[in-house]
C-alpha positions as CSV (number, residue, x, y, z in Angstrom):
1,X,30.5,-24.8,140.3
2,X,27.8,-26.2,138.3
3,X,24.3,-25.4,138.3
4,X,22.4,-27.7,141.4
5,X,19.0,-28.6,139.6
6,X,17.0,-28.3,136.7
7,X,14.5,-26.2,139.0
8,X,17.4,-23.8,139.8
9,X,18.4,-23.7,136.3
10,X,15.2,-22.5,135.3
11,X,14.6,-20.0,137.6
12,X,18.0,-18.4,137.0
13,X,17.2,-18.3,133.0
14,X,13.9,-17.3,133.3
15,X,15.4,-14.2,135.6
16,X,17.8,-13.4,133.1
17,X,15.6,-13.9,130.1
18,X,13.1,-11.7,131.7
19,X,15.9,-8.1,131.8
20,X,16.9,-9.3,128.2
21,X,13.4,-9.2,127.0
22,X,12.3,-6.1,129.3
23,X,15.8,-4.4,127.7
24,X,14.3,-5.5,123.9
25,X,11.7,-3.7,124.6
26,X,12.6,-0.7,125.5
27,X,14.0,-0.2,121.8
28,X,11.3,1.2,119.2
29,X,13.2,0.1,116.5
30,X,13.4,-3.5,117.3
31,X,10.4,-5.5,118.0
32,X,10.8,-7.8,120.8
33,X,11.3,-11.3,120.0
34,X,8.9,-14.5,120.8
35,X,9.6,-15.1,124.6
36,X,10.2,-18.8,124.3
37,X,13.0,-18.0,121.4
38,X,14.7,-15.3,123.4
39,X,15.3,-18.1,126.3
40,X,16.6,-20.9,124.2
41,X,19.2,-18.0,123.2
42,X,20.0,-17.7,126.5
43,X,20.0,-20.8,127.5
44,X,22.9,-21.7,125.1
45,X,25.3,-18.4,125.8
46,X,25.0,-19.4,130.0
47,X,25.5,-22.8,128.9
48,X,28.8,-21.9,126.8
49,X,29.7,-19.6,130.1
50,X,29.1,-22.8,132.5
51,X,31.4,-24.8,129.8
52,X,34.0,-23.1,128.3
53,X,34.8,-19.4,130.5
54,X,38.3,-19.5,131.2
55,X,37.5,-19.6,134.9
56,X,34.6,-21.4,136.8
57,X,31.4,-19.0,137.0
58,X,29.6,-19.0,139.9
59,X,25.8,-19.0,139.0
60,X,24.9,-17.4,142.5
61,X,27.1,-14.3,141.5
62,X,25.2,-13.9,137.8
63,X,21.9,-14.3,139.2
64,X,22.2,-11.7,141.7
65,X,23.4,-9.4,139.4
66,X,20.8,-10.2,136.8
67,X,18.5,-9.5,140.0
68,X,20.0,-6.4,140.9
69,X,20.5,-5.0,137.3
70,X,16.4,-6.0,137.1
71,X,15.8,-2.9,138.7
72,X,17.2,-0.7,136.6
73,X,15.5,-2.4,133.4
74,X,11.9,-2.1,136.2
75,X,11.7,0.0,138.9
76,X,12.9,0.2,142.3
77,X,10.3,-1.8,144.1
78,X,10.3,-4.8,142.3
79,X,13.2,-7.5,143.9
80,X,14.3,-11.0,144.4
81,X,14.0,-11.8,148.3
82,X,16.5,-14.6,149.9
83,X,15.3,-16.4,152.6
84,X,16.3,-14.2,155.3
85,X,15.0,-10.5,153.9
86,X,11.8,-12.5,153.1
87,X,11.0,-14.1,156.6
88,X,11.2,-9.8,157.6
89,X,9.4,-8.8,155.1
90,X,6.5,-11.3,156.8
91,X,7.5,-9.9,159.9
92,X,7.0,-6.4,159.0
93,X,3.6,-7.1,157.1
94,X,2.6,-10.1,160.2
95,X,3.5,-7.1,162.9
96,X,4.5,-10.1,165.0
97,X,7.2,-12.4,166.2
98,X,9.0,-14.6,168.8
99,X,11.7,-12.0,170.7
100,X,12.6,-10.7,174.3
101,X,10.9,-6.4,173.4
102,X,13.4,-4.4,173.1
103,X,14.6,-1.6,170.6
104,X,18.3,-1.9,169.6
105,X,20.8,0.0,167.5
106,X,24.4,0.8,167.3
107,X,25.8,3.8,169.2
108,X,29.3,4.6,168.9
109,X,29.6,0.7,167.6
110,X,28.2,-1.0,170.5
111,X,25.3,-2.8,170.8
112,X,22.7,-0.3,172.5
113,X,19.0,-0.8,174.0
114,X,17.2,2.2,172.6
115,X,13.9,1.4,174.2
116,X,12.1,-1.3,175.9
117,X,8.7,-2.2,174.6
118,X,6.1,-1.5,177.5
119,X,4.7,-5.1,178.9
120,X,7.3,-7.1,177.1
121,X,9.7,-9.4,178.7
122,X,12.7,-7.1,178.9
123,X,10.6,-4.5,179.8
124,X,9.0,-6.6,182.9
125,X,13.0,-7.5,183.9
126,X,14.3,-3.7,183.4
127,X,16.3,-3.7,180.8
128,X,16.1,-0.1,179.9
129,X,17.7,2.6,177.4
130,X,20.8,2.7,177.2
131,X,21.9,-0.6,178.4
132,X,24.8,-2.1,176.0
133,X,24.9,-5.9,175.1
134,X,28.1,-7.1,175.5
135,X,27.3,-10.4,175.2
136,X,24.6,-12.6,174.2
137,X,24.1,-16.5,175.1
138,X,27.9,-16.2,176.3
139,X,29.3,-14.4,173.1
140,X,30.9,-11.1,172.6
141,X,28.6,-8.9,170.8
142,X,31.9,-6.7,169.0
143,X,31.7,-6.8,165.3
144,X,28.1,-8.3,164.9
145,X,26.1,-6.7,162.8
146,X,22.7,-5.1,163.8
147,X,20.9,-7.6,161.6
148,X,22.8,-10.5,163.2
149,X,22.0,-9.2,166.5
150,X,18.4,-9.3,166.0
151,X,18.6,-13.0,164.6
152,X,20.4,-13.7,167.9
153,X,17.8,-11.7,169.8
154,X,14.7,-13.3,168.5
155,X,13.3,-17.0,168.4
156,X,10.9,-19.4,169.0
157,X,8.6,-18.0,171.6
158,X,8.9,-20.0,175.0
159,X,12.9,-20.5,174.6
160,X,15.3,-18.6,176.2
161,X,18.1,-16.1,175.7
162,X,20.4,-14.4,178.0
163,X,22.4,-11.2,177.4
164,X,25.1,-10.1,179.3
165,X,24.4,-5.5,180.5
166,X,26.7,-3.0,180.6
167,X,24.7,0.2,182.2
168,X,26.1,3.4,183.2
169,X,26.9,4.0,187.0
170,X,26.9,-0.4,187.6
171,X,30.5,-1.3,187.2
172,X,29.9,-5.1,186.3
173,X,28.3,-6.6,183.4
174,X,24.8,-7.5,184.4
175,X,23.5,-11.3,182.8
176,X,19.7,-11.3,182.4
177,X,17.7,-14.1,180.9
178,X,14.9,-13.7,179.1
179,X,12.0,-16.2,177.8
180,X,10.8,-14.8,174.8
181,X,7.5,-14.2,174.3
182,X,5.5,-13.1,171.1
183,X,6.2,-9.6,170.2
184,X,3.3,-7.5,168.7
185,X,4.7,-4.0,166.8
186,X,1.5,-1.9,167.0
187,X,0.8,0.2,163.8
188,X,-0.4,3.1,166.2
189,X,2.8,3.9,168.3
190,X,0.8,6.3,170.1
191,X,-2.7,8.2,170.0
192,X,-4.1,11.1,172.7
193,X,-6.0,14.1,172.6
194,X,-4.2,16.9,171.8
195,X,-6.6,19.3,173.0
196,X,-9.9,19.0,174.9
197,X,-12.3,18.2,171.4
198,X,-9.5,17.3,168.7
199,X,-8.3,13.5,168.9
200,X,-4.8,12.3,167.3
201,X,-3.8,9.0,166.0
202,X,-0.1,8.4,164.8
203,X,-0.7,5.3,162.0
204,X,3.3,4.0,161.2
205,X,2.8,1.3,158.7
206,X,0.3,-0.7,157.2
207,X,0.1,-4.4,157.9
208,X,-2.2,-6.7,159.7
209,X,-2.9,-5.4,162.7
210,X,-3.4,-1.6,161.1
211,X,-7.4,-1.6,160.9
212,X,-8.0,-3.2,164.6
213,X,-5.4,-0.8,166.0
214,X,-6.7,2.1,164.1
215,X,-10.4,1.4,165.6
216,X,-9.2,0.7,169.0
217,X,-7.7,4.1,168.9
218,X,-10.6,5.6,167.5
219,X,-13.1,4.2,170.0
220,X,-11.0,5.4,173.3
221,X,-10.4,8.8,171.8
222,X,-14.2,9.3,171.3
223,X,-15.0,7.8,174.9
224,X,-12.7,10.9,175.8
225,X,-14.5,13.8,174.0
226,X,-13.2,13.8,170.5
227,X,-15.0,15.7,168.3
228,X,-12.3,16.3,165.6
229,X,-9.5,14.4,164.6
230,X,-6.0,14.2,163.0
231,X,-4.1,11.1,161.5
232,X,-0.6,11.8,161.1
233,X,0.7,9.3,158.6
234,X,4.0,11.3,158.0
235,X,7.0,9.2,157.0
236,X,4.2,6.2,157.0
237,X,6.5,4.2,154.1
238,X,3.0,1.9,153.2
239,X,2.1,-1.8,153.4
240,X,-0.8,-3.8,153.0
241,X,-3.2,-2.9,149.9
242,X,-6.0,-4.1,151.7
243,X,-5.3,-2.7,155.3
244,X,-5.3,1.2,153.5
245,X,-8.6,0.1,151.8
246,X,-9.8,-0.9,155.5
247,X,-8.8,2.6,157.1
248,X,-10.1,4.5,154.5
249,X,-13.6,2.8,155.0
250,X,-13.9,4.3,158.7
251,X,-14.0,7.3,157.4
252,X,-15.9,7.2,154.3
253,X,-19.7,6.9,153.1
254,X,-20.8,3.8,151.7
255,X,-20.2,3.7,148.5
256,X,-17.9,5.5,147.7
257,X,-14.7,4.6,145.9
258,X,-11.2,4.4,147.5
259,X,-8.8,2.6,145.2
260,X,-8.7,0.9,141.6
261,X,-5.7,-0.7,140.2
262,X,-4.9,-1.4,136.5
263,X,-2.3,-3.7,135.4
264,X,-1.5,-5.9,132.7
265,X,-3.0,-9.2,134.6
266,X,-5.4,-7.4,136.9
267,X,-7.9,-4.2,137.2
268,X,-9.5,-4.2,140.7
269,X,-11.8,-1.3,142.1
270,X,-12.7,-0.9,145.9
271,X,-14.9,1.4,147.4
272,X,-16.1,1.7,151.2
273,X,-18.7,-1.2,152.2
274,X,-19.7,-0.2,156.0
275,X,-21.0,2.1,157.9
276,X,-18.0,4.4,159.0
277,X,-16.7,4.4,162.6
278,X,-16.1,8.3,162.4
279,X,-19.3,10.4,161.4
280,X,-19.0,12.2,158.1
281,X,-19.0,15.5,159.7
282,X,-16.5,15.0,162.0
283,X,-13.5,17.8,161.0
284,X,-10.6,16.0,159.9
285,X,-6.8,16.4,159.6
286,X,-4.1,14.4,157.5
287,X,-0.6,14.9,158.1
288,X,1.2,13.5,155.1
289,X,5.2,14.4,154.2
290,X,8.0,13.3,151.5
291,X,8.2,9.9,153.6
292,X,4.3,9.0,153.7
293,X,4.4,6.7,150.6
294,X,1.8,3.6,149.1
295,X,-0.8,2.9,151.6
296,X,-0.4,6.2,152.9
297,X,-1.2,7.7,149.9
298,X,-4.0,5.7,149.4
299,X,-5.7,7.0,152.5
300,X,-4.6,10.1,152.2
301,X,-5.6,10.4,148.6
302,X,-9.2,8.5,149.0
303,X,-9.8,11.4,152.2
304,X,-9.0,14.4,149.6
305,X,-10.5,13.2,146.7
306,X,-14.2,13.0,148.4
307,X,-13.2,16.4,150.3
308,X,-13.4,14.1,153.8
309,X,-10.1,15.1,155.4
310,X,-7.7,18.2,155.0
311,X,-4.6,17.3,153.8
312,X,-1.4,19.2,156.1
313,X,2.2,19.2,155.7
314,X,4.5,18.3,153.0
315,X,3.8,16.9,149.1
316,X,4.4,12.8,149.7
317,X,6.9,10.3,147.9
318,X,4.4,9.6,145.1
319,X,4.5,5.9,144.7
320,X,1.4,4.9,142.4
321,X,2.4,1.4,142.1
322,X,1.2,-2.1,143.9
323,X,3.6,-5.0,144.5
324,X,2.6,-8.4,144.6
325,X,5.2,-11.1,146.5
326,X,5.1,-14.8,144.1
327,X,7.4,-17.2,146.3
328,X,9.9,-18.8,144.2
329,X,10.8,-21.9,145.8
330,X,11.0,-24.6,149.4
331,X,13.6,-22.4,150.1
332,X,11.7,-19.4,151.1
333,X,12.8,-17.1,147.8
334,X,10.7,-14.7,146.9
335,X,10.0,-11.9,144.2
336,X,7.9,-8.6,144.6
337,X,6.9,-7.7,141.4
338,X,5.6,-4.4,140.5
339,X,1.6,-5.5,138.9
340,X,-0.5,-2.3,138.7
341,X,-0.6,1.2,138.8
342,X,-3.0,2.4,141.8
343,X,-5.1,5.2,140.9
344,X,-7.2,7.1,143.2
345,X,-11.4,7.5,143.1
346,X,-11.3,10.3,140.2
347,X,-8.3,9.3,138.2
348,X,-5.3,10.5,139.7
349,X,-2.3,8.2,139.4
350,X,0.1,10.1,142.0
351,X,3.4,8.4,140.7
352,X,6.5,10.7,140.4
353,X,8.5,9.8,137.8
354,X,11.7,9.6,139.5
355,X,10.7,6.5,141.4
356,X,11.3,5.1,138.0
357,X,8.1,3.1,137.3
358,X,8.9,1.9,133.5
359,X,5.1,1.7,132.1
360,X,4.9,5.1,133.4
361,X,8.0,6.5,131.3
362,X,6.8,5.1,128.3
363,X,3.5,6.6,128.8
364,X,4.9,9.9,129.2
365,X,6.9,9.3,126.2
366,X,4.7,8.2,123.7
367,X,2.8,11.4,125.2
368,X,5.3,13.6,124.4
369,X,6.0,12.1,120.9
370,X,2.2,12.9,120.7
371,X,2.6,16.5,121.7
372,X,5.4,17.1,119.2
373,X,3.4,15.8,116.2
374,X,0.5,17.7,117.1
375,X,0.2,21.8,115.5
376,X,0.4,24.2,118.2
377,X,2.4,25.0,121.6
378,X,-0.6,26.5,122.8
379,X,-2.7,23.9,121.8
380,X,-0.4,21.2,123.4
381,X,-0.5,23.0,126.5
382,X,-4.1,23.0,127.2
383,X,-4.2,19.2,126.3
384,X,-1.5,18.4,128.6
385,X,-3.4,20.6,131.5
386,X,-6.7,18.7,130.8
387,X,-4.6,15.0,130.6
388,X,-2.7,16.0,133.9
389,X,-5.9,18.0,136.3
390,X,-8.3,16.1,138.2
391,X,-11.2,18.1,140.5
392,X,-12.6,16.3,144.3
393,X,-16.0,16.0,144.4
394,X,-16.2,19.0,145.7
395,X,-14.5,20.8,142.5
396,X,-11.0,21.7,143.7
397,X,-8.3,21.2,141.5
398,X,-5.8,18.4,141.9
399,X,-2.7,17.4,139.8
400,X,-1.7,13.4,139.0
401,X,2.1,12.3,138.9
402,X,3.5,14.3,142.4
403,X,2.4,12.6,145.1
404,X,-0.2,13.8,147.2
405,X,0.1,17.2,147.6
406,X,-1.3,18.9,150.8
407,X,-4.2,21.7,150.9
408,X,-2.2,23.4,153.3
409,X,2.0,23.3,152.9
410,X,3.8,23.5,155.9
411,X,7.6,24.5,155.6
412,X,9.3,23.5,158.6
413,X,12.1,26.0,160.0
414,X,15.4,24.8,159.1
415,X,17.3,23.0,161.9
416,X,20.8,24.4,162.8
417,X,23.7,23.0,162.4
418,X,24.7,22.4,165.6
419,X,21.3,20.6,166.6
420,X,21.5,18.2,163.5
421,X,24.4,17.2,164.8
422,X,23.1,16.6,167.9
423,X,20.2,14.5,166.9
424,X,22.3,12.6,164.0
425,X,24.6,11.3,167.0
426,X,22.2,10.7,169.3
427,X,23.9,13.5,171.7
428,X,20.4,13.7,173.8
429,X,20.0,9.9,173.9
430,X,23.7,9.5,175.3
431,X,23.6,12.4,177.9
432,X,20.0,10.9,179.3
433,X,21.7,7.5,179.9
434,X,25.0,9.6,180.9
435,X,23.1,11.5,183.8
436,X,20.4,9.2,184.8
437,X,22.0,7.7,187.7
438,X,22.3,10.9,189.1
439,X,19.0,11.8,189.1
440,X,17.6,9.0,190.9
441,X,20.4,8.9,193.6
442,X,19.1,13.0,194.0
443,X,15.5,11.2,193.7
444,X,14.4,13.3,191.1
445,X,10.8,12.7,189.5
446,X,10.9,13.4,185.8
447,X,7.1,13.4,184.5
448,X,5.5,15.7,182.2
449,X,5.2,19.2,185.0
450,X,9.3,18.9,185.4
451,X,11.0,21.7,183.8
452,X,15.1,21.0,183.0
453,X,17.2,23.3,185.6
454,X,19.9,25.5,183.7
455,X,22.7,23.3,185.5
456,X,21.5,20.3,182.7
457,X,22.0,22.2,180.1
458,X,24.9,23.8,181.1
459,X,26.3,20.0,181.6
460,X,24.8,19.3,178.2
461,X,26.6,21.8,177.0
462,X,30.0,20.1,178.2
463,X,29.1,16.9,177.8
464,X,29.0,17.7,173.7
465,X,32.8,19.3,173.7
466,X,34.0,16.5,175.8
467,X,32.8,14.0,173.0
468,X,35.4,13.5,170.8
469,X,33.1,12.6,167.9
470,X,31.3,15.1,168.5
471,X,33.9,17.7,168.3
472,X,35.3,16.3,165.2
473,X,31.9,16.8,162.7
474,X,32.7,20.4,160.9
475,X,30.3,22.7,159.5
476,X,30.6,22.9,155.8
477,X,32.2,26.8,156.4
478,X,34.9,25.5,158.5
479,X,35.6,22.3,156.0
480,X,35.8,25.1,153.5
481,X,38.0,27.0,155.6
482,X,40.4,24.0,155.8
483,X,40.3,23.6,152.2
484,X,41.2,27.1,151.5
485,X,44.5,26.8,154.1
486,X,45.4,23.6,151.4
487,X,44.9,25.1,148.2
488,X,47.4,28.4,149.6
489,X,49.3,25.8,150.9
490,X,49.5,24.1,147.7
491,X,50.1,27.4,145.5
492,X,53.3,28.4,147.6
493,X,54.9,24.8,146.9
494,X,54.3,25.6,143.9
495,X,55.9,28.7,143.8
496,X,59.0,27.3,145.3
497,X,58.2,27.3,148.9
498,X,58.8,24.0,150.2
499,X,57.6,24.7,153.6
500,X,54.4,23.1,155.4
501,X,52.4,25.6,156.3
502,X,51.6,28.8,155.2
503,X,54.2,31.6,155.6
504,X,52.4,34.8,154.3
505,X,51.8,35.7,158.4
506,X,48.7,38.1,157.4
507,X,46.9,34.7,155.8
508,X,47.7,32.6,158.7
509,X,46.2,35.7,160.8
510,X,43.1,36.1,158.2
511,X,42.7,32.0,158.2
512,X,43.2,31.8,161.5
513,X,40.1,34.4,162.3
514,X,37.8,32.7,160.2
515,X,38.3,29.6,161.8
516,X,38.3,31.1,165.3
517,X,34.8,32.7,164.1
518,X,33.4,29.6,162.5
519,X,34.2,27.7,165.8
520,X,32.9,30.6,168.2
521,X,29.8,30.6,166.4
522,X,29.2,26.6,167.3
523,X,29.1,27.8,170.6
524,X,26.9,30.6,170.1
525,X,24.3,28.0,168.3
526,X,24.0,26.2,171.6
527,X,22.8,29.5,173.4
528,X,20.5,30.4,170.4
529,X,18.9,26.7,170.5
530,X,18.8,26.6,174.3
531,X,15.3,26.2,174.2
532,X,15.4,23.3,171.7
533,X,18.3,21.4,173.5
534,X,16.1,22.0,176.3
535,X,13.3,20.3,175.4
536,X,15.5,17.4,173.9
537,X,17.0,16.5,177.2
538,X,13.5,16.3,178.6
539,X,11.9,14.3,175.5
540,X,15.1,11.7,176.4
541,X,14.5,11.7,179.6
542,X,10.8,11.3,180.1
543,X,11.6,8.2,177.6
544,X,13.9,6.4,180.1
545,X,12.2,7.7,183.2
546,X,8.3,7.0,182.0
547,X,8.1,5.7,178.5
548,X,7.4,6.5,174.8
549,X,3.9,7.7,174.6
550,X,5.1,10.2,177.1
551,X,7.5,11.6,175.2
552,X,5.8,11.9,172.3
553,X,3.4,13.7,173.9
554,X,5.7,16.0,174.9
555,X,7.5,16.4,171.6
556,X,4.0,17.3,170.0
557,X,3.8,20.0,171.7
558,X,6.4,21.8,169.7
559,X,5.2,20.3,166.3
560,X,4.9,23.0,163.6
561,X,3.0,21.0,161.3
562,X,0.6,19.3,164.1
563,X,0.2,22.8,165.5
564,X,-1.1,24.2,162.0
565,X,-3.4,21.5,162.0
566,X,-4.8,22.4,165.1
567,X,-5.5,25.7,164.1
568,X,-8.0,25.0,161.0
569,X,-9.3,22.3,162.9
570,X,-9.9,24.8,165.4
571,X,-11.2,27.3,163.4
572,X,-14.5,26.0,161.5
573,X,-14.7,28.8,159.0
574,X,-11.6,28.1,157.8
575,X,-11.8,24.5,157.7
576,X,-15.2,24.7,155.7
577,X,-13.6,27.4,153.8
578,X,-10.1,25.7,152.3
579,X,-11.8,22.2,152.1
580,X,-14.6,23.9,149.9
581,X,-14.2,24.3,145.9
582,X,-13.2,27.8,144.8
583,X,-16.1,29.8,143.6
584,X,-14.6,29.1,139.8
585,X,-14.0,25.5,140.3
586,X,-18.0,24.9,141.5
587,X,-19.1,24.0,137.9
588,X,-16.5,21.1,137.1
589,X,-18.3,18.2,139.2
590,X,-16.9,14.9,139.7
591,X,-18.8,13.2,136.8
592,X,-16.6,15.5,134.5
593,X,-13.7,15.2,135.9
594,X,-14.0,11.4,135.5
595,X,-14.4,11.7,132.2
């Protein structure tokens, strides 16, 4: 196949020439060459590849992998979008699109509704949770791919699309056809007061529509009382550079500085221009954890640098970098590039180094090379403390490179095994589509007052050990139990017994025991996590009966992080008291830490 265009041609060197130059450097003992030289080189050895390789290349295949091995020469975040991963990339950052409103995913391999988005057009015809696709415009939905699915699903608004329903208790396929209509994903999922002062905001992404969803929140929370709040940004993975810069504004004074970037091309620095939407002595929470990442970390970061917000939960993902997308072509290719380093208002670049940002690692090693040339340990240690510490304006002590880590650290309980399983297979989700029938024939109302009767859980219960998937995930003690019954199996074929199983009768009897404890004590773990299988019925089934926010508010309820938030927001003296500096730390002001 030969190359299509000159245009193609050189994009594909330039891509190539770029991980060959990027590689050069990366050697201190040789010097990277002039940039123009090192293409011509590689010009001619792809051109010799094109020519004379004893089979055809396919250029497609070497530029992906040139792609794909560019972000092991960059980092992670910088990569080469086709046409498709682009236009949902747009989608995600847009926060709109043509489709019918509905939440899919894959359960047990079949095309499953998850949710219906409230006032959307599947929503207004009753498609609800749980309801598999078989079909859509006529075709069998078994094989296709989520992705594919979704292609399927969405379209030009005004058109139409009909899908053919299987739902549980209706024994015929059910054919709805819906006119799409444009689908808004809301950045705020859900916001509510969690108790009669303190106001909470879930924030889920950064794009677009963040700031005016954000404020609209803001504005009905306070017509209901609030006089505190918490944003919970946890497992927030980021967005829009300008949208975080936005947020942390209604919440900041004039003035002062939220962001700066530095990069090769580029060295920005944003602080808050208007009057904040949320008085400055307003208490505030932030719930952060390892998934809040970029944008969230902005916000988060900006809010505890200038001692405005408490910052609960776990240390964040620690992604200090800003991408910027350059399209590549007509076609709709695309490349995010990693251009800057973000830092926040008194210095602190939070990027871990695992996320594998190069200009970082070679920071940190010309730092250490540094640090090994210099006289003593002790010495090196106290200029590596004063390189690595940063004070808030008040004077607390903050560390750069690990993420944003929170004034208050949360450990959540581990969950038991039993229950992961649960949730990983969607156990509670099935079961609420499973029984749902039921309930309305009985004409149960499920609303936030109903409490679960023992009989569900008890069916719960059996529901689970009638699952055959279900039945077949094993605990890592009874994996190691089968293990064990190989390796003795093993040994005595060795020794010269050819039998199959194991013929010592007190190991089968000890083996045997084990496993019969190992397996007793799965159905012990339902007893000990009644309560929690409890409240997981409900949270699935005030989804289907009512909707999400419902749920949610529900689930919040148990929240051990939320909860702990709650309690210093509910406590003044202890707010004031963690959120000021240390009596030690009061002389090292902002200005010095700056410097």
């Amino acid at each position: 196949m030969m190359f299509k265009s000159f245009c193609f041609r050189t994009v594909f060197i330039a891509t190539l020439s770029a991980l060959c130059v990027a590689n050069a450097a990366t050697d201190k003992k040789t010097p990277p060459g002039d940039f123009y030289d090192e293409v011509s080189r590689l010009n001619k050895v792809l051109s010799e590849v094109n020519r004379k390789y004893v089979e055809e290349v396919n250029p497609t295949e070497i530029t992906d992998a040139a792609i794909n091995g560019i972000r092991n020469i960059l980092d992670p975040h910088t990569a080469v979008f086709a046409p498709k991963d682009y236009e949902s990339l747009r989608v995600s950052m847009e926060g709109k699109f043509g489709g019918v409103g509905i939440t899919i995913s894959l359960r047990d391999n079949i095309l499953t509704v998850i949710s219906p988005l409230s006032g959307t057009p599947a929503f207004k015809l009753g498609i609800r949770a749980g309801d598999r696709i078989r079909k859509i415009d006529g075709k069998d939905t078994k094989g296709l791919s989520l992705d594919d699915a979704v292609n399927k699903l969405r379209g030009k608004i005004g058109t139409d699309v009909t899908v053919a329903i299987e739902r549980e208790g209706v024994p015929d396929l059910m054919d709805f056809t819906i006119t799409r209509a444009e689908i808004i994903v809301h950045a705020v999922p859900y916001y509510g007061m969690v108790t009669s002062d303190i106001g909470y905001i879930k924030l889920a992404t950064f794009s677009d529509k963040t700031t005016s969803d954000v404020e609209n929140a803001l504005r009905s929370l306070q017509k209901q009382g609030m006089k505190k709040l918490i944003l919970d940004m946890r497992y927030n993975p980021g967005g829009l550079l300008n949208q975080a810069i936005e947020i942390s504004e209604l919440f900041l004074k004039p003035g002062n500085v939220i962001v700066s970037t530095r990069g090769r091309t580029q060295k920005t620095e944003s602080a808050a221009r208007r009057t904040p939407l949320v008085k400055p002595e307003v208490p505030m929470v932030v719930l952060v954890n390892q998934g809040s990442a970029s944008a969230a970390e902005i916000v988060s970061g900006a809010l505890q640098d200038w001692d405005r917000a408490l910052i609960v939960g776990k240390t964040s993902f620690g992604k200090g970098s800003v991408q910027t997308i350059f399209p590549l072509d007509n076609a709709g290719n695309a490349l995010k590039l990693t251009t800057a380093f973000y830092y926040l208002p008194f210095g602190r670049c939070i990027n871990k180094p695992e996320n594998g940002i190069k200009g970082l690692r070679l920071q940190e090693e010309e730092i250490e090379d540094e640090e090994k040339d210099t006289a003593k340990a002790d010495s090196v240690k106290k200029d590596t403390v004063a390189r690595d510490t940063f004070y808030t304006n008040n004077g607390r002590m903050m560390f750069g490179g690990g993420g944003i880590s929170p004034d208050v650290d949360v450990e959540l309980d581990p969950m038991p095994w039993v229950v992961q399983v649960q949730e990983r297979m969607a156990m509670y989700f099935k079961f609420a589509v499973k029984i749902r029938p039921g309930l309305e024939k009985a004409g149960v109302k499920v609303n936030s007052d109903w409490v679960v009767p023992d009989s569900l859980f008890t069916q719960f219960k059996a529901f689970c050990k009638k699952d055959t998937n279900f039945m077949k995930v094993k605990s890592n003690a009874l994996v190691g139990v089968d293990q064990l019954e190989k390796s003795i199996i093993r040994e005595q074929n060795y020794m010269g017994d050819s039998a199959k199983t194991i013929s010592d009768s007190v190991l089968v009897k000890r083996i045997g025991e084990m496993r019969k404890a190992l397996e007793d004590n799965r159905d012990a773990q339902f007893e000990a996590n009644k309560d929690y299988i409890m409240d997981g019925i409900k949270r699935e089934l005030l989804t289907a009966f009512v909707n999400d926010s419902v749920s949610t508010a529900f689930s919040l309820k148990r929240d051990k992080q939320l909860n702990e938030a709650i309690k210093y927001l509910s406590d003044n003296q202890l707010y004031k008291k963690l959120i000021s500096a240390p009596p030690k730390s009061k002389k090292k002001t902002a200005a010095k830490a700056k410097k």
